[in-house]
C-alpha positions as CSV (number, residue, x, y, z in Angstrom):
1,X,4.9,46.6,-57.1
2,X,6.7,44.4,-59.0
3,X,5.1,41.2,-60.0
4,X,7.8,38.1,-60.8
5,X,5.3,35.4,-62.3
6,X,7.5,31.9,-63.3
7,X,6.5,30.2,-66.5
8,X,3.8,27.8,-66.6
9,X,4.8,24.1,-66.6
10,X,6.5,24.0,-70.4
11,X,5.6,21.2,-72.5
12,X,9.0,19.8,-73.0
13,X,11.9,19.3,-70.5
14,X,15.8,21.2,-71.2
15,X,17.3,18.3,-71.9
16,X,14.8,17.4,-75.0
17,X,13.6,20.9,-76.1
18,X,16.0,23.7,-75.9
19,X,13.2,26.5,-76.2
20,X,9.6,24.7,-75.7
21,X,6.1,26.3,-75.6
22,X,3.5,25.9,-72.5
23,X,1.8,21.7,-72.1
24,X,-1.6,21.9,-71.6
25,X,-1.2,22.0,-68.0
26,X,1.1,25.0,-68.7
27,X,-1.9,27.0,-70.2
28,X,-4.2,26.0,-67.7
29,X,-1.8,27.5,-64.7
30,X,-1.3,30.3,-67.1
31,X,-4.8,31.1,-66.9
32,X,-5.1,31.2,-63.1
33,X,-1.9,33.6,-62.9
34,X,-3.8,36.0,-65.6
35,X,-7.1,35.7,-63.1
36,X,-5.3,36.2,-60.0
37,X,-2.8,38.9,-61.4
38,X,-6.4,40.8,-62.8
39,X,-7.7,43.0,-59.8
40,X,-3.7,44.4,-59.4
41,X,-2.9,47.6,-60.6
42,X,-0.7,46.6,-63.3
43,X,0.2,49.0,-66.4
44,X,3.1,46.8,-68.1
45,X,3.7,43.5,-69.0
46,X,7.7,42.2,-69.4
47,X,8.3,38.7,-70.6
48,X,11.6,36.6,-71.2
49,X,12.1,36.0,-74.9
50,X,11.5,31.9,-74.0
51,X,8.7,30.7,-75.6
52,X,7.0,29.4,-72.3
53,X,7.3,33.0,-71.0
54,X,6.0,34.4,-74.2
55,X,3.1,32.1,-73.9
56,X,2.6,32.5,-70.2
57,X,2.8,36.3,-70.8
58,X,0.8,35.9,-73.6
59,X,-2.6,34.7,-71.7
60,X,-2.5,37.7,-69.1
61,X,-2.2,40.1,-71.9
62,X,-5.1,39.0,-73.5
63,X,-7.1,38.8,-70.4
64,X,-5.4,42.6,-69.6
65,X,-5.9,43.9,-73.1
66,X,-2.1,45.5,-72.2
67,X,0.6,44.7,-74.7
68,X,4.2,42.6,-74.2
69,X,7.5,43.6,-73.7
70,X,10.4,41.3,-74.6
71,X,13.2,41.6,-72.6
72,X,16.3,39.7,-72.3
73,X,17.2,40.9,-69.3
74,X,14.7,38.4,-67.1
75,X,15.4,35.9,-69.8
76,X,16.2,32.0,-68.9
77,X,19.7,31.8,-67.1
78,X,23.0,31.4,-70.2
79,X,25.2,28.6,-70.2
80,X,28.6,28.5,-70.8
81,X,30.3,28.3,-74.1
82,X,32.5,24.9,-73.0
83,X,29.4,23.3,-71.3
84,X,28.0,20.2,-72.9
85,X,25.6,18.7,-70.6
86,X,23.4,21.6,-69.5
87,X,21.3,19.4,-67.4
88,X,24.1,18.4,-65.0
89,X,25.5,21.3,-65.3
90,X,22.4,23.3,-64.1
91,X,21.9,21.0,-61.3
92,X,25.3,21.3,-60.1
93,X,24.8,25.3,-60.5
94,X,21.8,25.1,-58.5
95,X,23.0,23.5,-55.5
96,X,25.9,25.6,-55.2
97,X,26.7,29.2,-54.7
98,X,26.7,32.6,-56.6
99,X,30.1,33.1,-55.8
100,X,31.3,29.9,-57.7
101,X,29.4,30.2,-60.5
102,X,31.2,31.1,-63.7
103,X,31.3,34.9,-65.2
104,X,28.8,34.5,-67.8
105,X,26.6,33.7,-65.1
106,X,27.5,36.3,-62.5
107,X,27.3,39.0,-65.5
108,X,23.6,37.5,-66.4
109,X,22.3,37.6,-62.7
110,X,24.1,41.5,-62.3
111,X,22.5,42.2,-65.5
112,X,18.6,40.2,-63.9
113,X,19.2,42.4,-60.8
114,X,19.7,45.9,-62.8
115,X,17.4,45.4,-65.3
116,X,14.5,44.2,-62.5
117,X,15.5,47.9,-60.5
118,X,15.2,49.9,-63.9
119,X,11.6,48.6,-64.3
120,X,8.4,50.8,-64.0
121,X,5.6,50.4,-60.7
122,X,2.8,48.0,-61.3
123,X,4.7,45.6,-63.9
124,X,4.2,42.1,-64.3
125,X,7.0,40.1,-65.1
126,X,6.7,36.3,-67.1
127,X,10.4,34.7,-66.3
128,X,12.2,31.6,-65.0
129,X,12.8,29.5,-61.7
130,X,16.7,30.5,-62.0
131,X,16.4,34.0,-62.3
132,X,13.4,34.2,-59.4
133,X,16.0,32.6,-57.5
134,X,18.6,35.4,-58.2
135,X,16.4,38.3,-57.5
136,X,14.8,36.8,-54.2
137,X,18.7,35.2,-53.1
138,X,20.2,38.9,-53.7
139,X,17.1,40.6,-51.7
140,X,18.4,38.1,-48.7
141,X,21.8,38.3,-48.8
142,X,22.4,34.7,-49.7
143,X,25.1,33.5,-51.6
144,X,22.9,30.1,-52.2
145,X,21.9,29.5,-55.7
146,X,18.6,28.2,-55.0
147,X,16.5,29.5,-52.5
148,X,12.7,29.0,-53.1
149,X,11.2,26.4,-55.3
150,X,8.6,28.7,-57.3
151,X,5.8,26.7,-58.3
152,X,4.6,27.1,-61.7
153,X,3.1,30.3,-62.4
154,X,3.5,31.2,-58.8
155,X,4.0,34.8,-58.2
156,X,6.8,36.6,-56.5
157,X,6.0,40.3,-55.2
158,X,8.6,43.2,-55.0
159,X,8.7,46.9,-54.0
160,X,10.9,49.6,-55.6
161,X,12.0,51.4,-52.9
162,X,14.6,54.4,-53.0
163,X,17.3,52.6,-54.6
164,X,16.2,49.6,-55.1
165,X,14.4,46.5,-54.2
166,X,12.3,44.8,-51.5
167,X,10.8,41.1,-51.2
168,X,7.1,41.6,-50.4
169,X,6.0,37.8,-50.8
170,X,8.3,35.2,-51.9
171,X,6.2,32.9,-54.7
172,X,4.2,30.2,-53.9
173,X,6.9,26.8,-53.8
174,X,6.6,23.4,-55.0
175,X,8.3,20.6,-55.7
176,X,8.2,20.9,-59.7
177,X,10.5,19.2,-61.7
178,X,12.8,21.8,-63.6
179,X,15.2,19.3,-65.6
């Protein structure tokens, strides 16, 4: 299994922080992922290189005693060079469709979806609402951007099968505030 867990609640918002750490709330929720993530049979640990991934990934490793893996590839989603509201822009992103979505976008989610198949059994791995978004809207077919609200530190569960992936349990959803 594969084990997508979102970020606890981060202690700054995009449009005042561009790379914050965990709130206090944050570390709490991180805490309950690491408990209910600890009778699973997991043997890595993959975290996006954003701080409130680090830090999220960072409580389950200590309660795991299993070290963490950096990867850009389940990092936060880019945004593009001539974009200089990323707020709006996100929010316009979101309610739209893959298919519109610009190439450096495309290229990150193609990237999210390979580098999510290439990953070993029984990993847990700390990302972002955006890119749990990609993996579970490419698993159904769906051109939508957004597809499931994943609570904070709600986990999404995935099977490598023969070629590839399959949605075991979507995450948990909410109505959390993202921007």
């Amino acid at each position: 299994m594969i084990y997508f867990i979102r970020h606890g609640e981060a202690a700054a918002r995009w449009g005042d922080h561009p790379n914050p750490g965990l709130s206090e709330a944050g570390f709490k929720q991180a805490e309950r992922a690491a408990s209910w993530l600890a009778d699973k049979d997991i043997q890595s640990i993959v975290s996006s290189p954003m701080q409130r991934c680090q830090d999220t990934a960072a409580t389950f490793s200590k309660a795991s005693g299993l070290p963490v893996k950096t990867e850009a590839g389940v990092t936060e989603i880019p945004t593009p060079d001539d974009v200089t509201d990323r707020v709006t822009w996100l929010r316009e992103l979101m309610s739209g469709s893959w298919n519109s979505a610009p190439p450096i976008v495309t290229d990150w989610r193609e990237q999210l979806i390979t580098t999510t198949k290439s990953l070993p059994a029984n990993t847990a791995v700390f990302s972002h609402f955006v890119a749990i978004n990609a993996i579970v809207g490419y698993l159904e077919n769906t051109d939508a951007v957004t597809v499931v609200r994943p609570d904070y530190c709600s986990v999404t569960v995935l099977e490598l099968v023969a070629g590839g992936l399959k949605l075991i349990q979507k995450a948990g959803e909410a109505e959390t505030k993202i921007l």
